[in-house]
C-alpha positions in Angstrom: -96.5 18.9 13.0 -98.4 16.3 10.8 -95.8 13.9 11.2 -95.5 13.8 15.1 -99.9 13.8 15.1 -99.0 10.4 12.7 -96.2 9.0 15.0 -98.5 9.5 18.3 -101.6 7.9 16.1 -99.3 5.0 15.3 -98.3 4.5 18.9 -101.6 4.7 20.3 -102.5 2.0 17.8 -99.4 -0.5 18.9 -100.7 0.3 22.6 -104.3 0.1 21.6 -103.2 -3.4 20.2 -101.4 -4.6 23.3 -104.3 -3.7 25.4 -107.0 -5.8 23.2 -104.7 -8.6 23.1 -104.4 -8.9 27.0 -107.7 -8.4 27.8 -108.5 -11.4 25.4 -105.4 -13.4 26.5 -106.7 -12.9 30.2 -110.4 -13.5 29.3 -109.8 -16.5 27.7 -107.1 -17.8 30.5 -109.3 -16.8 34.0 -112.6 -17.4 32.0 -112.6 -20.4 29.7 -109.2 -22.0 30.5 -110.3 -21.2 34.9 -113.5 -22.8 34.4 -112.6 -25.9 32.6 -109.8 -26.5 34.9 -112.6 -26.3 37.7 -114.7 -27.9 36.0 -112.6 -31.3 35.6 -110.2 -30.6 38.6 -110.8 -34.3 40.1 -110.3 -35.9 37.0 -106.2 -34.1 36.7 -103.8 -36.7 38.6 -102.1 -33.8 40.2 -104.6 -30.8 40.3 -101.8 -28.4 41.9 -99.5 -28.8 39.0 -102.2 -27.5 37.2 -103.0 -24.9 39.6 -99.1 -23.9 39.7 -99.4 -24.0 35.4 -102.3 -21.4 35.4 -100.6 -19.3 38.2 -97.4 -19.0 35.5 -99.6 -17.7 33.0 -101.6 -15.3 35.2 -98.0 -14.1 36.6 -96.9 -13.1 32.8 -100.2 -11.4 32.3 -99.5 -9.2 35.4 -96.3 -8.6 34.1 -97.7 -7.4 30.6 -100.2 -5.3 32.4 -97.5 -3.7 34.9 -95.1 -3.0 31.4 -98.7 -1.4 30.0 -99.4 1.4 32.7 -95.4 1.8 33.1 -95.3 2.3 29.1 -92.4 -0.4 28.2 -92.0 -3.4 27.2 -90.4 -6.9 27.7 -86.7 -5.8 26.2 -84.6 -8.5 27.5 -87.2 -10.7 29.4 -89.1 -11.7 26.4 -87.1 -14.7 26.8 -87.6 -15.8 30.4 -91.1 -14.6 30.2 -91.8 -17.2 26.9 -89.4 -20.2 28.8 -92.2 -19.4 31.8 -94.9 -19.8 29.0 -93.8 -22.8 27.5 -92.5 -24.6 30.9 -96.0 -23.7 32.3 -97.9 -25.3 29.1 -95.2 -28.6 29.5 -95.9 -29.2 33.1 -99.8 -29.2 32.7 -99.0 -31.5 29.9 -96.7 -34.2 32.4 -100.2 -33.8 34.4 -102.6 -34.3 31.7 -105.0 -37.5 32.0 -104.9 -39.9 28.8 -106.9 -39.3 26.2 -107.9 -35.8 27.0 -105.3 -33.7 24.6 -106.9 -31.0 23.0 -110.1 -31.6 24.5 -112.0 -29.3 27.2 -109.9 -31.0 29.9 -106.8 -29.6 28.1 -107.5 -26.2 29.4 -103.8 -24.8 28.6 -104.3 -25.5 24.8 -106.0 -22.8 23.8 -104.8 -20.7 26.5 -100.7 -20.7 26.4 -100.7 -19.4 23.0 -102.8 -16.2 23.5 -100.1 -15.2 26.5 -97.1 -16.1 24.2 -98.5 -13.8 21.7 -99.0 -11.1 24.2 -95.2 -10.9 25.2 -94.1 -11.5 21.4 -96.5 -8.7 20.2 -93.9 -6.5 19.5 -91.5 -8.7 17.9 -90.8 -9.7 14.3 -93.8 -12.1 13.2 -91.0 -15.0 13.3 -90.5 -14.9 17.0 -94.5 -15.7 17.4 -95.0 -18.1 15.1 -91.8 -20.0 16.3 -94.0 -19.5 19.8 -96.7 -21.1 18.5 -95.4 -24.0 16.8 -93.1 -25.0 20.0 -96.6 -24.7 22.0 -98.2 -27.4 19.2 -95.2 -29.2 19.3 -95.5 -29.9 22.9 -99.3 -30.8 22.9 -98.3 -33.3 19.9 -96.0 -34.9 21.8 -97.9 -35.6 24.5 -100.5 -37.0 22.2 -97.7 -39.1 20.2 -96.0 -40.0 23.2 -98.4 -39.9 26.2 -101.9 -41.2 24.5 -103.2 -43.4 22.5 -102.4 -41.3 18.6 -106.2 -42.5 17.5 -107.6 -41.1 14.1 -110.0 -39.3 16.3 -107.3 -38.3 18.7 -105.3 -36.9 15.8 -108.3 -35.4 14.1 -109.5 -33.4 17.3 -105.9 -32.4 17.3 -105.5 -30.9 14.0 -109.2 -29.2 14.3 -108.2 -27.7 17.4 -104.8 -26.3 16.2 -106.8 -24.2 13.5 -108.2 -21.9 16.3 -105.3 -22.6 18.6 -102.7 -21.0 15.6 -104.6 -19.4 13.4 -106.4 -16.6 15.6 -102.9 -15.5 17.9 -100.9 -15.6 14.3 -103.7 -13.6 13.0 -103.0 -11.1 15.5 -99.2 -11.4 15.2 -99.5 -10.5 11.8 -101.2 -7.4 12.2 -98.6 -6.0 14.7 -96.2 -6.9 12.1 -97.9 -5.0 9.5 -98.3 -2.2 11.8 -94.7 -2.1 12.4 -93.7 -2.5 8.8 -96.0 0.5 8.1 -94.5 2.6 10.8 -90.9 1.6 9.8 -91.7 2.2 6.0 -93.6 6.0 7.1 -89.8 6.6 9.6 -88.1 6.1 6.1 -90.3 8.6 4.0 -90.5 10.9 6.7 -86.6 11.0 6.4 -86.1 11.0 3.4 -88.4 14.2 2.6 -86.6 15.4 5.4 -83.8 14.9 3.1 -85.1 16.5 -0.2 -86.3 19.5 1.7 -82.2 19.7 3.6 -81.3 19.5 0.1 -83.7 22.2 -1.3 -83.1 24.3 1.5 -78.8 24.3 0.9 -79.2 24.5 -2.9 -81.1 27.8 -2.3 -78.9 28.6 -0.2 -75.8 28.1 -2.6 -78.2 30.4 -5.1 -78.9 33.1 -2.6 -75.0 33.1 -2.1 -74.0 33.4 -5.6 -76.6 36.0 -6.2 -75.4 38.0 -3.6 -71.8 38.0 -4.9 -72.6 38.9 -8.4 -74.6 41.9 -6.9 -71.2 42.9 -4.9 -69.4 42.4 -8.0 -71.6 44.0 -10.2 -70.8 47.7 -8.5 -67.4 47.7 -8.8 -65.8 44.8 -10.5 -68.0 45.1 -13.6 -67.7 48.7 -14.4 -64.2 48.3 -14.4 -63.5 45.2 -16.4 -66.0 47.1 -19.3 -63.9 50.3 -19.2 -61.1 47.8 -19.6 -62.7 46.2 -22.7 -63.7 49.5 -24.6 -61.2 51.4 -23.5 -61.9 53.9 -21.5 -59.4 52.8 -19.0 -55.5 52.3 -19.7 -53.8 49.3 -17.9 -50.9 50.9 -17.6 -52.4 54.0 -15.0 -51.4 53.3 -11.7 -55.0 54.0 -10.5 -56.4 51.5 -12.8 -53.9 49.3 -11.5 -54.9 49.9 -7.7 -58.6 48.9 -8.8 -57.5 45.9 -10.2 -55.6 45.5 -7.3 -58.5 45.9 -4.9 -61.3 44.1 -7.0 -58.5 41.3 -6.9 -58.3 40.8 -3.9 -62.5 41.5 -3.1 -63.1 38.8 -5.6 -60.6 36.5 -3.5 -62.4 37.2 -0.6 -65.6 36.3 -1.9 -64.4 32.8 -3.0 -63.0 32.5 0.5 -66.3 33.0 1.9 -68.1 29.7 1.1 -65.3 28.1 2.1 -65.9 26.0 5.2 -62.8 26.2 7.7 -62.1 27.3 11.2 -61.9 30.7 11.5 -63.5 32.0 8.6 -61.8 36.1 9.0 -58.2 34.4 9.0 -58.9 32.6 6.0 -60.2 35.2 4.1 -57.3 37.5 5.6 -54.8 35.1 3.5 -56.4 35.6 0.5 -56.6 38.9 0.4 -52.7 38.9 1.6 -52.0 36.6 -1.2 -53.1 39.1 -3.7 -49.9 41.7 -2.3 -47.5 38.4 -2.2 -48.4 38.3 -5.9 -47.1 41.9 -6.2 -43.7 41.3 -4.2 -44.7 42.8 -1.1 -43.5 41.0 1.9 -46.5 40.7 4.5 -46.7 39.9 7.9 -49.6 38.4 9.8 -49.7 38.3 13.6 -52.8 37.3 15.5 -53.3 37.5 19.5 -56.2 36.4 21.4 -59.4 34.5 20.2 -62.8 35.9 19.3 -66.3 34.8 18.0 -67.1 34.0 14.5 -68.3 37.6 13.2 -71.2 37.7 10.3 -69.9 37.5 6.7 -71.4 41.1 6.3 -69.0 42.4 9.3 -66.1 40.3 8.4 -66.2 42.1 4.9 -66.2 45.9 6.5 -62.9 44.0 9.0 -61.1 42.8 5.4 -62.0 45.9 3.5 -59.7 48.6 4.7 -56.8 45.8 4.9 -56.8 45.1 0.9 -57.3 48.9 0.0 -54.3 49.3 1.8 -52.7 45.9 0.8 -53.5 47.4 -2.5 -51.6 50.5 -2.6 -48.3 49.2 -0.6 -44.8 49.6 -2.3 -42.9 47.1 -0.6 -43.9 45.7 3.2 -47.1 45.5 5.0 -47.8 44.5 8.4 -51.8 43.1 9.4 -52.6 42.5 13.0 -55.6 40.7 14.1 -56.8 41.1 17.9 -59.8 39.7 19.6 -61.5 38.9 22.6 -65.1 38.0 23.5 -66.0 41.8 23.1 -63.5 43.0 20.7 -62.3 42.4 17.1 -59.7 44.0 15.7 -58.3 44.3 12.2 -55.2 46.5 11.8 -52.7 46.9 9.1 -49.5 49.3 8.6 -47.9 49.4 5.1 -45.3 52.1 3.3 -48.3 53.2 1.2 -49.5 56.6 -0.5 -52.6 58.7 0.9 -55.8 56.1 1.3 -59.4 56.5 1.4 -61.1 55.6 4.8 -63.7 52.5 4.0 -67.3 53.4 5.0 -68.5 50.2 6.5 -71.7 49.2 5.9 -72.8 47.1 9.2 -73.4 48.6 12.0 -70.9 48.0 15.4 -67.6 48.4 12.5 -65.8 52.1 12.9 -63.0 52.3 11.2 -59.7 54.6 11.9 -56.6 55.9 9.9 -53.8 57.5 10.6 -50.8 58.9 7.8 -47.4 59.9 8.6 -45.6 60.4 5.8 -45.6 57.3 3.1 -46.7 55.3 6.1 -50.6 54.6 6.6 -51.9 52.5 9.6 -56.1 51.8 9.3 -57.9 49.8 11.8 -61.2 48.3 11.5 -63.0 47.2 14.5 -65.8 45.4 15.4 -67.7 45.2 18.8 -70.3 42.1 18.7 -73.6 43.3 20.4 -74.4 41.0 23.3 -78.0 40.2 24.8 -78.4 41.9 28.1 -81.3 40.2 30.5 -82.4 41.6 33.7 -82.9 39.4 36.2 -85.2 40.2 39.6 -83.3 40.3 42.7 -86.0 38.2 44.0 
């Protein structure tokens, strides 16, 4: 929130900028450059060349202030909009009586550069000052090639480039600074952005491995100490089932931060794997597609396949099933008597059915789906 209150300040700055700089760029080219053009329009040799020069300038300020109230800006006609600039300041220059560069008859002097500036505002500081050098090129030229280059002709030049540079590069530099500070405040914004991502997934990863050493801790634990003091003989084939089962539930839970497709397949396989260890020939046959269920219900889905998986003598056979509103997990294997999974999430129901040595258990899961009522009307 802070940061989009610092963005919009920044951008009211930038326009606030703009704004100031045309209203001084049109001030000083309809108020001092007008009236001094007025004021010695009988002296120019061809007043409507000058005329046509100050109707360039006044037709890029129009421009600016049409961009303004539109909220854009030049993109690709800063170019044409400077050639008008500068081809405006040379033509009044072709026109300009002897003598009178830089002086009050030189009207476009001190007004080209402020309209330069006000198309290059938002571009790198380079771009304006190469603006405003070209612009004191061209009124040195005409001096050096034009008039008579007098010490006093010379010396009124170099006075009057102070003001005629120094103020619009003043300017120019601030709306560089402003940019650098907005471009520097983009980078820390992201890169907190990025400590706080990283932050966020390494408590995460925490939160994860927290929660696995609590699902181990129930049943995995208690049986690995009755293996280490004892209390529990390797060779009973019950033991041996739990060591089967907490096998294949600890292969499952390294399958779950794994990041692949279809996350109940994959975990599927592992717990398969743990019966292909054994020498018991699996199958696995999928039909249909389905949606990505919750680690929590593809657990209860995976559960009654490796208690089975755990228990079978020689071949197994796990079918998975899906649709938009149905998952199912099924498995048949030549096992003993099983004990029915209680599933812990809500939407999983579990079934089993024994015939003989074989046992088929199917765990299904229907995803709950967000019912709106809409008005007829």
């Amino acid at each position: 929130m802070s940061d989009t209150v610092e963005e919009v300040t920044r951008a009211q700055l930038r326009h606030g900028l703009r704004i100031a700089t045309m209203l001084v760029a049109t001030a000083i080219v309809f108020g001092l450059g007008l009236s001094n053009l007025l004021r010695y329009l009988d002296v120019y040799p061809s007043p409507l060349t000058q005329l046509a020069a100050l109707a360039a300038l006044g037709a890029v300020l129009a421009g600016e202030a049409t961009l303004l109230v539109r909220g854009r800006s030049w993109g690709r006609l800063h170019g044409p909009a400077i050639a008008l600039v500068l081809g405006a300041s040379a033509l009044s220059y072709v026109t300009l009586p002897d003598g009178r560069t830089s002086t009050g008859v030189d009207w476009i002097f001190g007004a080209a550069n402020w309209v330069g500036v006000v198309v290059l505002l938002d571009r790198p500081l380079r771009a304006a000052v190469s603006f405003l050098l070209a612009h004191e090129l061209t009124a040195l030229l005409h001096l050096l090639l034009l008039d008579d280059p007098s010490r006093a002709g010379l010396a009124r030049f170099a006075t009057g480039s102070v003001t005629v540079f120094g103020f619009p590069l003043c300017v120019a530099v601030v709306a560089a600074v402003m940019r650098s500070l907005s471009a520097a405040a983009a980078t820390s914004r992201g890169e907190i952005e990025r400590v706080r991502v990283a932050e966020a997934v390494a408590a995460e990863s925490h939160g994860r491995r927290q929660r696995r050493l609590a699902a181990l801790s129930a049943t995995t634990i208690p049986l690995l100490e009755g293996l280490a003091d004892g209390s529990l003989r390797p060779e009973d084939p019950v033991v041996q089932r739990h060591c089967a089962i907490e096998a294949a539930r600890m292969r499952r839970l390294f399958a779950e931060a794994d990041t692949v497709a279809d996350p109940l397949l994959h975990e599927l396989r592992h717990c398969i794997d743990v019966a292909d260890r054994k020498g018991v020939v699996v199958e696995l046959d999928t039909r249909g597609t389905w949606p990505e269920p919750p680690v929590e219900v593809r657990r209860d889905l995976t559960e009654a396949v490796l208690i089975v998986l755990a228990t079978t003598v020689s071949r197994a056979r796990v079918t998975v099933m899906g649709s938009a509103d149905l998952v199912s997990v099924s498995v048949v294997a030549d096992c003993g008597e099983v004990s029915v999974p209680s599933p812990a999430t809500p939407g999983v129901q579990v079934e089993a059915l024994h015939n003989d040595d074989t046992v088929w258990m199917e765990a299904r899961w229907q995803p709950i789906r967000q019912r709106t009522s809409r008005s007829p009307w």
